[in-house]
C-alpha positions in Angstrom: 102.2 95.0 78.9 103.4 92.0 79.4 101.6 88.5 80.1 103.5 87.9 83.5 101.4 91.3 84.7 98.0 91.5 86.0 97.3 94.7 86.7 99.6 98.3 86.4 100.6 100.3 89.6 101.7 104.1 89.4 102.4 105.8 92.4 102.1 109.9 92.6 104.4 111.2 95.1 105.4 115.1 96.1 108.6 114.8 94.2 108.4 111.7 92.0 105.9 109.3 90.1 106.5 105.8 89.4 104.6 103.7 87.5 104.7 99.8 86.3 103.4 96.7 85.3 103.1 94.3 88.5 103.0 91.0 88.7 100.4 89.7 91.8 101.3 86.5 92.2 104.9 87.7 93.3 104.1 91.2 94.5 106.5 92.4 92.0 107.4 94.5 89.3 106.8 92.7 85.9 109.6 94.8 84.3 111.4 97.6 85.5 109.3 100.8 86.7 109.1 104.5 84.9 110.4 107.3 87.4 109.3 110.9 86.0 110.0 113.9 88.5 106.5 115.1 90.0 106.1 118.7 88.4 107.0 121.8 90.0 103.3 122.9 89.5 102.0 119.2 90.1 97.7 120.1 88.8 96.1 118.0 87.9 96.6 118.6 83.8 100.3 118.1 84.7 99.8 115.5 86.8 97.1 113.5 84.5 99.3 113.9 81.3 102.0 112.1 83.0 99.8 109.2 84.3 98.2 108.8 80.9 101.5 109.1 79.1 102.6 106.0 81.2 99.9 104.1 80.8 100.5 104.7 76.9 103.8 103.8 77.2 103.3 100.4 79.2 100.6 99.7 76.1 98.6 98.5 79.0 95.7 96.6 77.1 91.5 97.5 77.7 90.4 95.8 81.0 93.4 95.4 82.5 93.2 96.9 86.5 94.3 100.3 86.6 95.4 101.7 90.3 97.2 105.0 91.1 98.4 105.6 94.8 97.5 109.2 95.4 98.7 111.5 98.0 95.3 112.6 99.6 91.9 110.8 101.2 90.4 109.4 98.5 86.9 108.9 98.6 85.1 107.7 95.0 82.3 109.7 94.0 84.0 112.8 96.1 85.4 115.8 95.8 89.2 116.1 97.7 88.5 118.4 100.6 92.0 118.2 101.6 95.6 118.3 100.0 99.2 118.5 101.6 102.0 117.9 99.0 100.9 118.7 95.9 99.0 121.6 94.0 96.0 123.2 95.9 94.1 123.2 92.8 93.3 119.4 92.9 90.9 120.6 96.1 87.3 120.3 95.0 88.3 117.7 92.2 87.1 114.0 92.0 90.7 112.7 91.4 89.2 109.5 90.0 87.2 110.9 87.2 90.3 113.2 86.5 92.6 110.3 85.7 90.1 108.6 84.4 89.1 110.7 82.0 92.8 111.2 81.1 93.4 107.6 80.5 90.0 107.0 78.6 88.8 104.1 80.6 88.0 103.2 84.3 91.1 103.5 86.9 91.1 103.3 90.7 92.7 105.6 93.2 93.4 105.0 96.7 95.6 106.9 99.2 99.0 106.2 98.9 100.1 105.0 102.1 96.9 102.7 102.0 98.8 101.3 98.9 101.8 100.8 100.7 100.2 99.3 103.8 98.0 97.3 101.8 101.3 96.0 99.6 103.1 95.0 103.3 100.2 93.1 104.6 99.8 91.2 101.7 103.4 90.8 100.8 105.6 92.1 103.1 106.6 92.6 107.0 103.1 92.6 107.7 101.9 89.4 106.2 100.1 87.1 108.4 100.0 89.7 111.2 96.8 89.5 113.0 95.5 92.8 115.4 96.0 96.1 114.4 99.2 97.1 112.0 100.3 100.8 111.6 101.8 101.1 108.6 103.7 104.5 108.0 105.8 106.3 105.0 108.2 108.4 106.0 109.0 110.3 103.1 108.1 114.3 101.9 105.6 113.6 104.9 104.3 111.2 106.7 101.7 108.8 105.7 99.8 106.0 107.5 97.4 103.1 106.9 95.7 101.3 109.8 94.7 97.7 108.8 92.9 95.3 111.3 92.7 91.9 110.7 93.5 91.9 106.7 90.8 94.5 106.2 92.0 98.5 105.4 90.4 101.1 107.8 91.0 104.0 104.7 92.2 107.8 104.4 93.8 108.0 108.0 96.0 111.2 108.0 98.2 110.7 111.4 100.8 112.5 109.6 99.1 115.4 110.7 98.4 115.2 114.2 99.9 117.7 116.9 102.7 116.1 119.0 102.6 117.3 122.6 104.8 119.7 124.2 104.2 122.2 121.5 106.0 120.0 119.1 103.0 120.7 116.6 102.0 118.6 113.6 104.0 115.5 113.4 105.1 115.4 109.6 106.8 118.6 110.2 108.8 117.6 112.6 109.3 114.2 111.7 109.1 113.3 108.4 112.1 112.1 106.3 112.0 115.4 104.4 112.7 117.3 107.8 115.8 115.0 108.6 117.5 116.1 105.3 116.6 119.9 106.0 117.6 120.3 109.1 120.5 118.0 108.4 119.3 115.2 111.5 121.8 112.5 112.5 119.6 109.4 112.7 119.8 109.0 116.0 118.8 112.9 117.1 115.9 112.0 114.0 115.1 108.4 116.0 114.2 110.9 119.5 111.6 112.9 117.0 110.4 109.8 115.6 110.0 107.8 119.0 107.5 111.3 120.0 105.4 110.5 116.6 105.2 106.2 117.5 105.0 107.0 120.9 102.0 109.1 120.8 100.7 106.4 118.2 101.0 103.5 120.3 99.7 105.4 123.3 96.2 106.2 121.3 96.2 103.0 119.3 97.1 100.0 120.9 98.9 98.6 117.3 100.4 94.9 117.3 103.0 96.3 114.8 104.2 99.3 113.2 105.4 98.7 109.4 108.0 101.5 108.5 108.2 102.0 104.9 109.2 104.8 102.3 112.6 105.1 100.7 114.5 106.1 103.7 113.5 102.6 105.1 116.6 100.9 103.0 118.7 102.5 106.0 116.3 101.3 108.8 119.2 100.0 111.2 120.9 103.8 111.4 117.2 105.2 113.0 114.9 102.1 113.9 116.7 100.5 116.9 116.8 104.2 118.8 112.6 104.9 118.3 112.0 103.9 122.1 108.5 102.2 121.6 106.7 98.8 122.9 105.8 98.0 120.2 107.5 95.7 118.0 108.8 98.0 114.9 110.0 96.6 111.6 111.1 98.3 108.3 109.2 97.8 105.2 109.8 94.6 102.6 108.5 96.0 99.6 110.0 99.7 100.6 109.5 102.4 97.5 108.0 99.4 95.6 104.4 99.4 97.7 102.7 102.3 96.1 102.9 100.6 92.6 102.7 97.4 94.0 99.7 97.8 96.5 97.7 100.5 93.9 97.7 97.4 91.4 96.4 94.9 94.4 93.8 97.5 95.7 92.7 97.8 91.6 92.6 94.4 91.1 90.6 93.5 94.4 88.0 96.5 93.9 86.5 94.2 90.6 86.2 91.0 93.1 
């Protein structure tokens, strides 16, 4: 690994995982990320041979801060009690002690849009913002991070709460992956969207919503039509958060 990186970011997703070196003074990549398709059978043997095949590949020295952005609450110490998007096996695991035990030394997990949201507030559209920001991934689902004042309110799953009007639960009717199955202009995908932020906003009170995940590169097709009061800005960092925010959320966890 190289000296401009203090800490290495890997980001499990439903269909890819990325991982990399990250630099935290700039909220970057140190040198250019690892993308390895996320296993059709994504347990967590799969899924831990991959991490600990990056982490070998990085040659990411003893001590350095480990984070990996995982798709599910993550509570240390815990057994996962809930998973959406990838193998029903990992259910009943501590998913910290599996990749740790993988990688042969201490690592630290935290939920994935946590990563993101904590990557944006600390280097990206939601730096300096004060109040409550909803961040959100639209993406195989949706995910979301509610941070207050610079300080992460954890494992919030509003992906999964039922719209009204019989809509039902809003990742499957909203989420990025539904657009490109049901083959959504942005606009007719915007009117599902502004249901989800709506219903958000009404129950929240946020001073900003952050909209990240890779879809977020094409932000002005979809985010002038969601109809909200809220001001609503795409993601900086976009598919770069996970990585970069699992390495902040590492790195903080030793302060």
């Amino acid at each position: 690994m190289i000296e401009t990186a203090q800490a290495f970011g890997i980001d499990i997703g439903g269909s890819g995982i990325k991982a990399a070196p990250v630099d935290l003074e700039r909220g970057d990549f140190a040198v250019p990320r690892l993308k390895v398709h996320t296993p059709e059978r994504s347990t967590p043997k799969a899924l831990a041979k991959i991490v600990r095949q990056a982490v070998e590949r990085f040659e990411v020295p003893e001590g350095a801060p480990i984070g990996i952005a995982f798709p599910a609450p993550v509570r240390p110490g815990r057994p996962l009690d809930f998973m959406a998007n990838l193998d029903k096996s990992w259910i009943g695991l501590d998913v910290t002690e599996v990749f740790s035990r993988a990688c042969g030394r201490p690592v630290t997990v935290v939920n994935d849009a946590d990563a993101a949201g904590l990557a944006e507030q600390r280097y990206g559209a939601a730096k300096g913002q004060g109040g409550l920001v909803v961040a959100t991934t639209l993406g195989t689902g949706i995910g979301t991070a509610l941070i207050y004042d610079g300080v992460l309110i954890p494992n919030t799953e509003l992906g999964h709460i039922e719209l009204a009007k019989g809509k039902g639960e809003a990742e499957k009717y909203a989420a990025s992956s539904v657009r490109d199955k049901k083959s959504l202009g942005y606009r007719k995908w915007a009117k599902r969207l502004t249901k989800y932020y709506g219903l958000l906003e009404k129950y929240l009170n946020p001073d900003l919503f952050v909209v990240g995940g890779g879809v977020s590169r094409m932000s002005e097709k979809f985010l002038p039509y969601i109809d909200v009061h809220t001001p609503i800005v795409p993601a900086k960092l976009r598919n770069q958060a996970g990585i970069v925010g699992a390495a902040y959320y590492a790195t903080s966890k030793l302060v």
